[in-house]
N, C-alpha and C positions, 0 to 999 in steps of 0.2 A: 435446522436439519432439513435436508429436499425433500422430498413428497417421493411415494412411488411415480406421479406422474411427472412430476419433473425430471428426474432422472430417468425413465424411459421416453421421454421427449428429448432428453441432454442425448440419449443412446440413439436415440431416430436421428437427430441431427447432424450427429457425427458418422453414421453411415452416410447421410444423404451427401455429406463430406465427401467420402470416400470415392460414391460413384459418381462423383462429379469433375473427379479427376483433381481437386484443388492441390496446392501445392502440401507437401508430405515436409514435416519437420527440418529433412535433411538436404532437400531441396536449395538450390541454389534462390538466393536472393531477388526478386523481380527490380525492374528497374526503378532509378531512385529509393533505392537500401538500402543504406550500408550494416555490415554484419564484421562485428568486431572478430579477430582470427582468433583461436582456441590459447592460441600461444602466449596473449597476452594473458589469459588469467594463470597461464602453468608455474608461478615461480611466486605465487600467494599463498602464505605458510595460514595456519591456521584455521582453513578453510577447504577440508579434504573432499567435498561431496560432488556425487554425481550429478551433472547438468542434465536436466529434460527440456524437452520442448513441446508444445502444440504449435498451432497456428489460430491465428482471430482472422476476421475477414478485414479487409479492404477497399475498397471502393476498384480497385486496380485486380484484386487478386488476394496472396495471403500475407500476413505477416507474422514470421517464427518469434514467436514467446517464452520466455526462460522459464525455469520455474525451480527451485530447490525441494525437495519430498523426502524427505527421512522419517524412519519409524515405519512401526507394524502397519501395514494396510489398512487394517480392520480398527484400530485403535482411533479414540477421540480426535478431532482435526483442530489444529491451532495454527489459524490460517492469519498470516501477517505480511503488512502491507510497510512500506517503506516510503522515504521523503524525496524532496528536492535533494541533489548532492549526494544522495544515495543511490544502491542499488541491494540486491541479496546478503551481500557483504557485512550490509547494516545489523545482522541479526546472528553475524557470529560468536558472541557469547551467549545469546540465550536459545538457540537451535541446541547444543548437546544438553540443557537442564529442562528443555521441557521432552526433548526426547529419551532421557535416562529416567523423566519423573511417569514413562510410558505412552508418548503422547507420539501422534505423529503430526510433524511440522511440512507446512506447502507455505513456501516464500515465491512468490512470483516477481521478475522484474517489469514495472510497467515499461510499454512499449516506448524506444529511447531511449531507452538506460539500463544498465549490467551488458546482461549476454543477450538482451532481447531487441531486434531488428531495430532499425532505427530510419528512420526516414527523413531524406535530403534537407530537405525544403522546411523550414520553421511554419509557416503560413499552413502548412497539410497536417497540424497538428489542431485541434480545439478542444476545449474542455471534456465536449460529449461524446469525442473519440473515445478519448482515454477511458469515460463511463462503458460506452458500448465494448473498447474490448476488453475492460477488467471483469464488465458482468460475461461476457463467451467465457472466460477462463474460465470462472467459477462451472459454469453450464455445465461443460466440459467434462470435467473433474470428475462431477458425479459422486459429489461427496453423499454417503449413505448412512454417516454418523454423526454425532454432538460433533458441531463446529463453531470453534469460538476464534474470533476474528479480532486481531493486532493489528490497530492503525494509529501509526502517528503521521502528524503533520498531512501531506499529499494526499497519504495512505486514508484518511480520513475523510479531506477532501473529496475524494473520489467515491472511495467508499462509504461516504453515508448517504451519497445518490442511490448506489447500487441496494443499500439496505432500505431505502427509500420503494425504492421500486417493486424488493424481492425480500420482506419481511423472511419470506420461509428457508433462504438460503442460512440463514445465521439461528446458532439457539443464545450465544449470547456474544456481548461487545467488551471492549476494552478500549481508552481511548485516551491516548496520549500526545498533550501537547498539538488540540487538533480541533477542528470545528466544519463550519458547511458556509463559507462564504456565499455569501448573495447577495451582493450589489447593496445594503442598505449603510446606513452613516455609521453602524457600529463597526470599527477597526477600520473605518475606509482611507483614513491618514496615513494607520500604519504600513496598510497595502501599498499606498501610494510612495512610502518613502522609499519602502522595499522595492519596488517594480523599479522606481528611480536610480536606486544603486545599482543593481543588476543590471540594468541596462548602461550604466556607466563604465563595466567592467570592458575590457578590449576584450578579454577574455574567460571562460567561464570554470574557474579551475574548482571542479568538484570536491578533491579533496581537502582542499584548502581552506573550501567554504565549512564544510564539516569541522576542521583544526578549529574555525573563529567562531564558532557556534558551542564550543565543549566548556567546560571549566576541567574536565582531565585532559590535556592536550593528547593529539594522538601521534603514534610514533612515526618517526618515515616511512617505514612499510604499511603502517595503517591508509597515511596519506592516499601512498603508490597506489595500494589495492584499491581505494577510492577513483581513480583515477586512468585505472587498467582499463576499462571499455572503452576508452575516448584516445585513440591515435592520435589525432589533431580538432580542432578548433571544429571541424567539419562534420564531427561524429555528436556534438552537441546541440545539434539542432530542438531539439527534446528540452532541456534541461533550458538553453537560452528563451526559449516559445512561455515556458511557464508561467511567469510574471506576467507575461501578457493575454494570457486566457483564462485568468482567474477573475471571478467576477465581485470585483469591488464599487462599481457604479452601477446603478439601477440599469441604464441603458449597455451593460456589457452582455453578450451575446448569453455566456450562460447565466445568467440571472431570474431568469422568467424560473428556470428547470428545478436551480438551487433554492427556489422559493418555494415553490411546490412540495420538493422534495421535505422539507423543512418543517410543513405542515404536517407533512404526513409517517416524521417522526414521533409529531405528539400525538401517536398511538404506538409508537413500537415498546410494547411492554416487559419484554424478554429483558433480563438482566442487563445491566449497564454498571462500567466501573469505568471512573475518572482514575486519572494518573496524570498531575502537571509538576512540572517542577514549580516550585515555590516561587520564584519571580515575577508567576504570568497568572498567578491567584485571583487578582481582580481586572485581570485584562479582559479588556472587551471582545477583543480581534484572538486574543491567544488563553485565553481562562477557562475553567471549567465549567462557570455560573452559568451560561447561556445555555450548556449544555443540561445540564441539571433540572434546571427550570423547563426545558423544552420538552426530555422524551423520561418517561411515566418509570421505564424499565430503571432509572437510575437510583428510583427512591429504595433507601433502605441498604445502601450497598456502601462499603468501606471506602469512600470515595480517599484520595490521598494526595498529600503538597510534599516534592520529594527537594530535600533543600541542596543537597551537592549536587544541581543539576542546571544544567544551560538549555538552550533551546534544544538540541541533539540529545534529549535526554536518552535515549537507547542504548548513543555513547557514553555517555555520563554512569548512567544510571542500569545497567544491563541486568546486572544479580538482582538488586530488586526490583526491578520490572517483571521478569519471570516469576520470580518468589509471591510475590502479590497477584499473577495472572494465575498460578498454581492455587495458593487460596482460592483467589474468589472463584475459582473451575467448580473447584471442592464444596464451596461452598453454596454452589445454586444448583447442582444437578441431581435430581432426585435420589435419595438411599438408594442403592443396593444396585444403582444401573453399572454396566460393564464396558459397555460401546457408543450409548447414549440411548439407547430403542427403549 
């Protein structure tokens, strides 16, 4: 949960935003942008919510960030973070269950992918972008309630920096199908085989990699909507960059950060729950154990191996992923609280 002083530092900063003239949500794109048109996501059934935006900084200026927000303002936060091949999209069966169970949901698309800005150039992307603007989102937000945070895969990735950094941003985790790569020899084959496909591909067809990732295949229209942000080959800049800023060798650029980071989860004591599909049980690179073993908050908690599920487990596995995230909410937040205070 943020502090009163973080949240009036989030409210300082987003005025000092304001009179500094920075670019404004609606703002036309600065150069080297590309901003996918409204149009492409208008004919995606099953996914009726309104699009928000901010902006994170730049190095050049600003860049617009998507973000989905459903539910009472005032109600708990269940703030979920999404994969490679994904984007907002990823979390349309369990957005209506956790917001009819009362809850309000903030899906953000990291920057590169869904409806959120995307920049040219592969090379102008690096691991500790993505960290610095997923922590501004949060900043931002000015979340003032119990916020329990959904990350799989990337989403984890990224975010267990950010929870590294900003223990107070979160009161509890969830973590699916996910870990904190850093450069050491556990999974570093796996990485390496994976960076080697992807980079084999001519092309990086988002939706498709999601269809080979499921064991419930997905439909055409599932595909398509996967694959709505991206016009051409050109708008993937984001998504092709991945593989190669993830840090699987000691000597990769973010590995000093994700090491640190890593240390300084074995103190994050706030509730922790596992969720992998059954396949990746004793995986090194893709398991729950390393997690387990590493941060304090996990002990005592319903951790779970979910067997009808592939790597996509969100895909797979939607109803109970929510249904288990609704548990363990219920089950670690003091009697008798309303909003989380």
């Amino acid at each position: 949960m943020m502090s009163d002083g973080r949240w009036l530092l989030g409210a300082a900063l987003a005025a000092l935003t304001g009179l500094l003239g920075c670019a404004a949500p609606g703002a036309e794109p600065m150069d080297g942008v590309l901003r996918t048109p409204d149009q492409r996501f208008a004919a995606i059934a099953d996914f009726p919510y309104t699009p928000n935006y901010l902006t994170v900084p730049h190095e050049n200026g600003r860049l617009r960030m998507h973000y989905i927000d459903e539910g009472p303002r005032d109600a708990p936060v269940i703030l979920a973070f999404h994969s490679q091949g994904q984007w907002a999209y990823a979390y349309r069966d369990m957005i209506p269950i956790f917001v009819d169970a009362g809850y309000r949901v903030v899906v953000p698309d990291f920057i590169g992918f869904g409806r959120s800005d995307k920049l040219a150039r592969g090379e102008d992307y690096e691991f500790d972008d993505h960290v610095t603007w997923l922590t501004s989102f949060i900043e931002q937000m000015q979340f003032d309630t119990d916020v329990t945070a959904f990350m799989f895969d990337w989403g984890g990735y990224l975010g267990l920096r950010v929870v590294a950094d900003h223990p107070d941003f979160f009161d509890r985790l969830v973590l699916a199908n996910t870990g904190l790569p850093r450069g050491t020899s556990s999974g570093t084959q796996f990485f390496k085989r994976w960076r080697a496909g992807m980079l084999a591909r001519p092309e990086v067809p988002q939706g498709q990699m999601v269809n080979e990732g499921v064991m419930n295949k997905l439909t055409e229209a599932e595909i398509a909507a996967y694959d709505a942000p991206y016009l051409d080959e050109s708008y993937k800049a984001a998504p092709r960059r991945f593989p190669m800023i993830i840090p699987i060798e000691d000597g990769d650029k973010a590995a000093p950060a994700n090491k640190a980071a890593w240390d300084k989860l074995a103190e994050f004591d706030k509730p922790v729950l596992t969720i992998f599909s059954r396949m990746f049980a004793t995986s090194d690179s893709l398991g729950p154990i390393p997690l387990i073993e590493q941060i304090p908050g996990t002990a005592g908690q319903d951790h779970a191996l979910i067997d009808r599920a592939s790597f996509y487990i969100v895909d797979d596995a939607s109803q109970e992923l929510a249904e288990r995230t609704l548990a363990f909410i219920a089950a670690t937040r003091e009697p008798g609280t309303v909003s989380g205070e």
